[in-house]
N, CA and C of each residue as an Amber inpcrd file, in Angstrom:
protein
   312
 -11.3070000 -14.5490000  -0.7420000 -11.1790000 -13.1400000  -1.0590000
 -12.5770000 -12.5420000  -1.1580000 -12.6050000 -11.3260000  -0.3440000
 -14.1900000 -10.7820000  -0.5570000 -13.9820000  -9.3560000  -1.0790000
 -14.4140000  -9.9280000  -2.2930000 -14.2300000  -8.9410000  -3.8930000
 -15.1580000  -7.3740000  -3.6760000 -15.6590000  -7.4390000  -2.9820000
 -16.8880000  -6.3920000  -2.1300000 -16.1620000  -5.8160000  -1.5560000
 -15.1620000  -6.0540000  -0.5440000 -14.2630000  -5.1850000   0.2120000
 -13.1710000  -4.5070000  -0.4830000 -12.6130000  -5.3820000  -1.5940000
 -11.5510000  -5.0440000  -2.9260000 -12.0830000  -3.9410000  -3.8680000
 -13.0000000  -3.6890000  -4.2370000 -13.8120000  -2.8070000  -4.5720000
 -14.2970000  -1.4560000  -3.7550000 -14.2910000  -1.4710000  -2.5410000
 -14.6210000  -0.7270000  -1.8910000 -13.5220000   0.2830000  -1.8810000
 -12.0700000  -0.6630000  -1.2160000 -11.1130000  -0.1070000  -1.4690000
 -10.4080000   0.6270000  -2.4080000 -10.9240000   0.2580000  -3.7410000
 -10.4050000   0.9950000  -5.0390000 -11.0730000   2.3400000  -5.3220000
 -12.4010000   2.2280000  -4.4310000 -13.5470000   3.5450000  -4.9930000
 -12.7860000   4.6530000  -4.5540000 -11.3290000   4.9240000  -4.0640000
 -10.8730000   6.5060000  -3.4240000  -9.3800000   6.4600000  -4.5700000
  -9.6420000   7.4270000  -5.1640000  -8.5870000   8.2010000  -5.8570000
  -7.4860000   7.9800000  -5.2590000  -7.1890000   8.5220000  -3.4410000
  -5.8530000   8.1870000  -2.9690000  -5.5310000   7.0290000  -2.9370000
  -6.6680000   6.1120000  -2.3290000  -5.9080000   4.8620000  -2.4630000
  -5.3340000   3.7320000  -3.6430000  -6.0810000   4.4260000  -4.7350000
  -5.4570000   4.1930000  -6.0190000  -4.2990000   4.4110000  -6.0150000
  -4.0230000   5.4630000  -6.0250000  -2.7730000   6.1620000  -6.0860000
  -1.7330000   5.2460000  -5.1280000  -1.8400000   5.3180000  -3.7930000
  -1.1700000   4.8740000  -2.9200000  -0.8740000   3.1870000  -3.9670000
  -2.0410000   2.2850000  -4.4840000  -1.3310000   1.1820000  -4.9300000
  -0.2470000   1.3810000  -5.7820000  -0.5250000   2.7650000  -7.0900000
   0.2510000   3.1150000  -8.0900000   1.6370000   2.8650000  -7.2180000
   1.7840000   3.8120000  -6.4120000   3.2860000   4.1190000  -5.9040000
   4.1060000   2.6750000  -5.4400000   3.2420000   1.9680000  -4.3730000
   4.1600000   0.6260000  -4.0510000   4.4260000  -0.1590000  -5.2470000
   3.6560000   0.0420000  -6.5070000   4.0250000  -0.7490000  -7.6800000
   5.4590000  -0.4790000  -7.8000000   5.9980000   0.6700000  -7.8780000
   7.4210000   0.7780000  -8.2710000   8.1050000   1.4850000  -6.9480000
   7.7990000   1.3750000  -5.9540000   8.2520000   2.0840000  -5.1160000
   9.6010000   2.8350000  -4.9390000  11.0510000   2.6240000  -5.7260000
  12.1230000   2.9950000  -5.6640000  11.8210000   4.6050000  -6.5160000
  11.1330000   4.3270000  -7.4520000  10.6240000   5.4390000  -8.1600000
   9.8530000   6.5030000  -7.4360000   8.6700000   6.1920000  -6.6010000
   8.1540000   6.8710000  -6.2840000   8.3080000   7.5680000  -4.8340000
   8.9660000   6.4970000  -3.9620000   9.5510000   7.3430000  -2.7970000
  10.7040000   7.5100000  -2.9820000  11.5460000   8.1570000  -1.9250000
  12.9990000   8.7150000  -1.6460000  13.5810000   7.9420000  -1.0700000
  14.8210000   7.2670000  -0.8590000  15.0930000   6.2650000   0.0000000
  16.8200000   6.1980000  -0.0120000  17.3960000   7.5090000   0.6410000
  18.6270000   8.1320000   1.0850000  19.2330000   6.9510000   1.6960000
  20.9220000   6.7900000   1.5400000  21.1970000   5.5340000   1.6980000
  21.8720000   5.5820000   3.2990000  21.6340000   7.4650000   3.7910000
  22.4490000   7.5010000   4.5720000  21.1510000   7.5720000   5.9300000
  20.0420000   7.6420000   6.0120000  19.0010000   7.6120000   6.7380000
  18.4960000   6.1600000   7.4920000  18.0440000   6.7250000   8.6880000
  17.7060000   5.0780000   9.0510000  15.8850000   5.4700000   9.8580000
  14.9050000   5.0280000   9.6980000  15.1390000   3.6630000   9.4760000
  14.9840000   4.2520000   7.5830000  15.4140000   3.0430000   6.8210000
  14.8280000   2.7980000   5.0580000  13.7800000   3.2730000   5.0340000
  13.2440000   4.0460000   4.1230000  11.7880000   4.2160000   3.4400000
  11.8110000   3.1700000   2.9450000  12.4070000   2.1590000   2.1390000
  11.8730000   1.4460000   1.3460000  13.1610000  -0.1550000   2.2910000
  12.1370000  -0.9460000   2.5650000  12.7900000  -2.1860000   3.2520000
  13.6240000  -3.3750000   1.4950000  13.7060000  -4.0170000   2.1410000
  14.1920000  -4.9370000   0.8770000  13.4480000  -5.8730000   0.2960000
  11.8250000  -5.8570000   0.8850000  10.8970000  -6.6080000   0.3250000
   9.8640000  -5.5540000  -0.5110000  10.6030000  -4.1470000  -0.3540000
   9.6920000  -3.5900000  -1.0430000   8.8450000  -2.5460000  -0.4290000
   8.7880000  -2.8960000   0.8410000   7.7890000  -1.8640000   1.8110000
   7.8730000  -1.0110000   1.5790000   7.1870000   0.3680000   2.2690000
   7.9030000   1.6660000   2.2150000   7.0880000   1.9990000   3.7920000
   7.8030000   2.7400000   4.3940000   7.6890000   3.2990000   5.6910000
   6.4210000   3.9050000   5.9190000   5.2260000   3.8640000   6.5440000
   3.4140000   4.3770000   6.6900000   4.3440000   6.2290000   7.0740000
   5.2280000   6.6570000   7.0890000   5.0950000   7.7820000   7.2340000
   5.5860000   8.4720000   6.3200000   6.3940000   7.8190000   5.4150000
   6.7720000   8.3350000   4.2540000   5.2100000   7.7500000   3.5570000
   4.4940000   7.1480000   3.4890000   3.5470000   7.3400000   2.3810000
   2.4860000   8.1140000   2.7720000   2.3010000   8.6050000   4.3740000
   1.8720000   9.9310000   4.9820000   2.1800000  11.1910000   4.2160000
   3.5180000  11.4300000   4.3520000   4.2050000  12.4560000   4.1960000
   3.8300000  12.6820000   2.2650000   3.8270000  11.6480000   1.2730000
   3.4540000  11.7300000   0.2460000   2.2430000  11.8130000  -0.2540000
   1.2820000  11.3450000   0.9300000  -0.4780000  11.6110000   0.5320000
  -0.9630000  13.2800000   0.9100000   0.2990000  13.9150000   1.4750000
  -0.1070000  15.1890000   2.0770000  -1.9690000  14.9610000   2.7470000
  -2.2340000  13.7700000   3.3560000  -3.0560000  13.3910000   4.4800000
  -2.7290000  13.7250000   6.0040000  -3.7040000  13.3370000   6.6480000
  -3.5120000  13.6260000   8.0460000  -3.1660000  11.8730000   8.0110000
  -2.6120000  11.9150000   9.4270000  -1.6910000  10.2060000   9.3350000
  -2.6150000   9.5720000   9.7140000  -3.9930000   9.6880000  10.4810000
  -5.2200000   9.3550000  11.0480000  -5.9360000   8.8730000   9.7780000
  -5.9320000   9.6700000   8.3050000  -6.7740000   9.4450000   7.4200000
  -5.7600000   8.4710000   6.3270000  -4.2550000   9.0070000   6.3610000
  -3.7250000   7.6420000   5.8610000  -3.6950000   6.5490000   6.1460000
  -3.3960000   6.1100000   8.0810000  -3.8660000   4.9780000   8.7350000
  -4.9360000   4.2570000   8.0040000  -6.4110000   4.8290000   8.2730000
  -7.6290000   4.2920000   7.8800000  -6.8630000   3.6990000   6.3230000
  -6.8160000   4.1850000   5.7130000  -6.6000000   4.0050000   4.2600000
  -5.6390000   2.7660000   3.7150000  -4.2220000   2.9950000   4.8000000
  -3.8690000   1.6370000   4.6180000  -4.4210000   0.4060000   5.1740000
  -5.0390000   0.4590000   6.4140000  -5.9200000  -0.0890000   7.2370000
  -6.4180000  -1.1250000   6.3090000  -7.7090000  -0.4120000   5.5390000
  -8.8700000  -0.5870000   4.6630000  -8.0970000  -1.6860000   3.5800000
  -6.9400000  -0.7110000   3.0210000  -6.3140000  -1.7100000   1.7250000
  -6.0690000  -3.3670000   2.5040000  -5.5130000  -3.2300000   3.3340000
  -4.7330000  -4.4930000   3.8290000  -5.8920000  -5.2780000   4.5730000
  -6.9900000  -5.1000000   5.2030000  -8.2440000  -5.9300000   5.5830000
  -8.9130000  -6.7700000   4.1250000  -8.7220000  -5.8120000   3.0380000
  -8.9200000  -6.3640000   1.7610000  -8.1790000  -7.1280000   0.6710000
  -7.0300000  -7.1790000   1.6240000  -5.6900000  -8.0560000   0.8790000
  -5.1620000  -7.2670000   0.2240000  -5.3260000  -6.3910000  -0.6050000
  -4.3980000  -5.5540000  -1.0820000  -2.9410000  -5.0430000  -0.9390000
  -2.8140000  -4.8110000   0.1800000  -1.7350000  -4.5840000   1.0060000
  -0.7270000  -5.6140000   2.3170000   0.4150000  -5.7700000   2.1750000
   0.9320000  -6.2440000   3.4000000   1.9690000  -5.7010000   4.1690000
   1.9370000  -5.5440000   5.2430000   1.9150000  -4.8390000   6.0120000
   3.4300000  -5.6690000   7.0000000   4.0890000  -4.6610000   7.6250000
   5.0390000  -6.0000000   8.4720000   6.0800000  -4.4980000   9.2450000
   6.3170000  -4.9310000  10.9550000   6.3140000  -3.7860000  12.0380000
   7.4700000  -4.4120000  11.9540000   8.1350000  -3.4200000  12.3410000
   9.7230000  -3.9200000  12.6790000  10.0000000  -2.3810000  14.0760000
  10.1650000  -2.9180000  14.9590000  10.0480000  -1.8620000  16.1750000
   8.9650000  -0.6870000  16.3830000   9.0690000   0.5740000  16.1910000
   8.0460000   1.2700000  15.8600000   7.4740000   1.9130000  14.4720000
   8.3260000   1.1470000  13.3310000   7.9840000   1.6010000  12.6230000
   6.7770000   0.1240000  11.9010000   5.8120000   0.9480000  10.5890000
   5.4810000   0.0660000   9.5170000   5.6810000   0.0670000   8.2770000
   5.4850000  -1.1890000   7.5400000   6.2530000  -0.9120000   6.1880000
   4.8510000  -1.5840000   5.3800000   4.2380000  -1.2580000   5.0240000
   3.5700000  -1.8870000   3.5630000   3.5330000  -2.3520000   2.1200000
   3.7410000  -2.9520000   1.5520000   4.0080000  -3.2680000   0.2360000
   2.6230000  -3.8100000  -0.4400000   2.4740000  -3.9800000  -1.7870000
   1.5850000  -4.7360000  -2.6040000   1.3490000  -5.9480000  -2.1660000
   0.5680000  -6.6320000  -2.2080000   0.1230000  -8.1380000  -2.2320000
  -0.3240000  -8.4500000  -3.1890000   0.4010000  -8.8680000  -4.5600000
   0.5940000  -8.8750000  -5.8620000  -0.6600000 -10.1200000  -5.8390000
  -0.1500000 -11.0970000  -4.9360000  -1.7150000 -12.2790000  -5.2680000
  -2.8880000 -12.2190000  -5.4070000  -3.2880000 -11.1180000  -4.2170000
  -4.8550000 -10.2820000  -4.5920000  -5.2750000  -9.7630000  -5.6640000
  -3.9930000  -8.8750000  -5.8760000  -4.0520000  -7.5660000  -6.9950000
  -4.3170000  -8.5030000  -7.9870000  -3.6480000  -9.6520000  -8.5750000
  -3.8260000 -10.4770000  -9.5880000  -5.2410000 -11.5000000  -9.3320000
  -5.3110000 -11.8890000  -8.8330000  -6.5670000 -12.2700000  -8.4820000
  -7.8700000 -11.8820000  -9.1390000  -8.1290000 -10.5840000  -7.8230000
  -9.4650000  -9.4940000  -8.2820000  -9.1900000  -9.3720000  -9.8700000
  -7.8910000  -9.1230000 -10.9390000  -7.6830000  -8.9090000 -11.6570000
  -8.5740000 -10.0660000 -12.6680000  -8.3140000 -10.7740000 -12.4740000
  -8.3820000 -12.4380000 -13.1320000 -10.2710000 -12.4160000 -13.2270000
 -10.4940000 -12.0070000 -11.5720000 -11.9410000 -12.3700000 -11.1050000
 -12.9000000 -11.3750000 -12.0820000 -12.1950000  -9.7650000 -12.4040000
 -12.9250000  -9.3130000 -13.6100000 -13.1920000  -9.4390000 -14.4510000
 -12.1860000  -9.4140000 -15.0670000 -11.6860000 -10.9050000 -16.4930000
 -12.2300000 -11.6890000 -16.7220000 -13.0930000 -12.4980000 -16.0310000
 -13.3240000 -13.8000000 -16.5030000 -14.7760000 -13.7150000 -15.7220000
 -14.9710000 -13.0330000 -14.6430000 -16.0500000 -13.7290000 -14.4310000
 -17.3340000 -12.0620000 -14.5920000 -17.0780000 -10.8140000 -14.7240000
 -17.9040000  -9.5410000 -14.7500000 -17.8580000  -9.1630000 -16.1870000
């Protein structure tokens, strides 16, 4: 894990935010039972355009953003036709967590 890139990633307000939301995701997105594809998959994901549509970003500057999280572990990521779904990567998150904790 390169704690330099984990850090980097945390320095933007949105992308804070963006972790806030996949923490509870049923809460924070919409996820109509009669819509396809799911905003929210069954591992948790939520759809890169519904978390577009919630960063009120351009999808170019949300891209980068999830991009960034998930090069840093933060995020995982998983395509199912044309869509993407991202969720937490709770191991990192706990990790970096641990790595402050104990060792800064």
């Amino acid at each position: 894990m390169r704690h330099i890139d984990i850090y980097k990633a945390l320095s933007n307000e949105m992308r804070l935010e963006i972790l806030r939301w996949l923490k509870e995701p049923e809460k924070h997105f919409d996820n109509p039972p009669d819509k396809s594809p799911r905003n929210i998959d069954e591992k948790g994901g939520v759809c890169v355009g519904v978390i577009q549509q919630k960063t009120n970003l351009s999808q170019s500057t949300t891209s980068q953003y999830l991009s960034m999280m998930q090069k840093a572990g933060l995020l995982k990521s998983e395509r199912r036709g044309k869509w993407t779904y991202y969720r937490r990567n709770e191991n990192t998150i706990q990790e970096a967590a641990i790595y402050l904790k104990e060792k800064l």
